[in-house]
C-alpha positions, 0 to 999 in steps of 0.5 A: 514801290519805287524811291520818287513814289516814297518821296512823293507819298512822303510829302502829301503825308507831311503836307496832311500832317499824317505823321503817324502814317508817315512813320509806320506805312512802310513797316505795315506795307512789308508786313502786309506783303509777308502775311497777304494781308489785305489793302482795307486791312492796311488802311484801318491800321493806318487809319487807326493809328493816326486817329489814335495818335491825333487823339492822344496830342489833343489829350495832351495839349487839353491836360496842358492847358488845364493846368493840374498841379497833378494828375490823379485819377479816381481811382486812386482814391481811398473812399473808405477813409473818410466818415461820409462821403457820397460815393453815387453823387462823386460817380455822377460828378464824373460822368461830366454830362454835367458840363453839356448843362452848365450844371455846378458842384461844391466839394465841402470838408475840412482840410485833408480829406481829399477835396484837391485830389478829387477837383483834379481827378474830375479835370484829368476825367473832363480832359479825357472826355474832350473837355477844355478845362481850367484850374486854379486855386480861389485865391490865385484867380482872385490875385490875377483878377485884381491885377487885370482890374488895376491894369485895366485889362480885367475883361480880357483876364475874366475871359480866360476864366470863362471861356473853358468848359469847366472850370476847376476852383481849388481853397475857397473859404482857406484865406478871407477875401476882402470886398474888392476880391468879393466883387470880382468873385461875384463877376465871375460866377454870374460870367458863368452862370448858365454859359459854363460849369464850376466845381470848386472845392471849400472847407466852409459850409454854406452859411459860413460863405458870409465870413470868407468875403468879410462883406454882408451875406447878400452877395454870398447867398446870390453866389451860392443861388446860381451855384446851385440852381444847376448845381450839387453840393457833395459834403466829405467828412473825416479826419485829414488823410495827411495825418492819418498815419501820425502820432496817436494822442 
């Protein structure tokens, strides 16, 4: 192939955004003209590999825009260290068709028994699925929602939480919530109730919501009711895998 005709494949290429067809097509064209390999041949390889490539920028792009403080995956988790803990109902929880349902789910436990590790496996596994994701500690949305509010800007800023397909809500229950941070908490849920999916992870059973947001129990109990009308509570129960290799008493 003459230079004009690079010249000229090379801008439509560039135009298309193929940058993986770009980067490769010549190296395939001599290796095909080497091997006798066919023109269809060609076209899947290229084809693949640009498909590949556009798959793993959207991952990317998915991964950046969840904000995970870590990738972890499930398979890093050690599921024999904790006492209890419902290995069918967390495999369920990552096969994401929840999402498709608006469906919710609490983690339950007590601190260090892996609560965070498994609400940021379950984004990287929603991001791999082609889900947009969001995650947050409780108390940070909360500080980001009460500045909006006095800003006046709190519809804009409550969008950012609802928009995204799931939305990962770390530490609730870890720091009392006066009733400005209860209302907003509140906004949220109901904002998202059958419109998107929360999974959040808590170290207070259910009948202890009442004492995180220092308010009577009739706002926690409508908050837990539309968690769980689609929802699934998975409790995890064991000693704090940080402290499992420390000083015996």
């Amino acid at each position: 192939m003459s230079n004009a005709k690079h010249d000229r494949l090379k801008q439509d290429l560039d135009e298309l955004k193929l940058n993986y067809i770009t980067e490769h097509y010549r190296e395939l064209l001599d290796d095909a003209a080497r091997k006798n390999t066919s023109a269809l041949d060609i076209l899947i390889q290229l084809i693949g590999g640009q498909a590949a490539a556009r798959r793993d920028r959207a991952l990317a792009r998915r991964v950046r825009d969840a904000r995970l403080p870590k990738l972890k995956t499930l398979q890093e988790y050690d599921f024999e260290f904790p006492k209890r803990i419902s290995k069918q109902k967390l495999l369920r929880l990552f096969d994401c068709q929840f999402v498709e349902t608006f469906g919710c789910g609490v983690l339950i436990g007590p601190t260090g028994v892996g609560k965070s590790h498994l609400l940021t496996a379950l984004g990287y596994c929603a991001c791999e699925k082609g889900i947009s994701v969001r995650f947050t500690r409780a108390i940070d949305m909360l500080n980001v929602l009460i500045t909006a509010q006095l800003n006046g800007t709190l519809e804009r800023k409550l969008r950012e939480y609802v928009r995204p397909q799931l939305l990962l809500l770390d530490e609730l229950g870890y720091l009392p919530i006066d009733k400005r941070g209860a209302d907003l908490m509140f906004q949220f849920v109901a904002a998202r109730y059958e419109a998107g999916s929360i999974v959040l992870s808590t170290n207070r059973v259910f009948k202890e919501w009442g004492h995180i947001f220092d308010v009577d129990n009739t706002l926690a109990t409508a908050m837990i009711d539309r968690l769980m009308h689609h929802g699934e509570a998975i409790v995890i129960q064991g000693e704090s895998y940080r402290t499992k290799d420390g000083p015996k008493e």
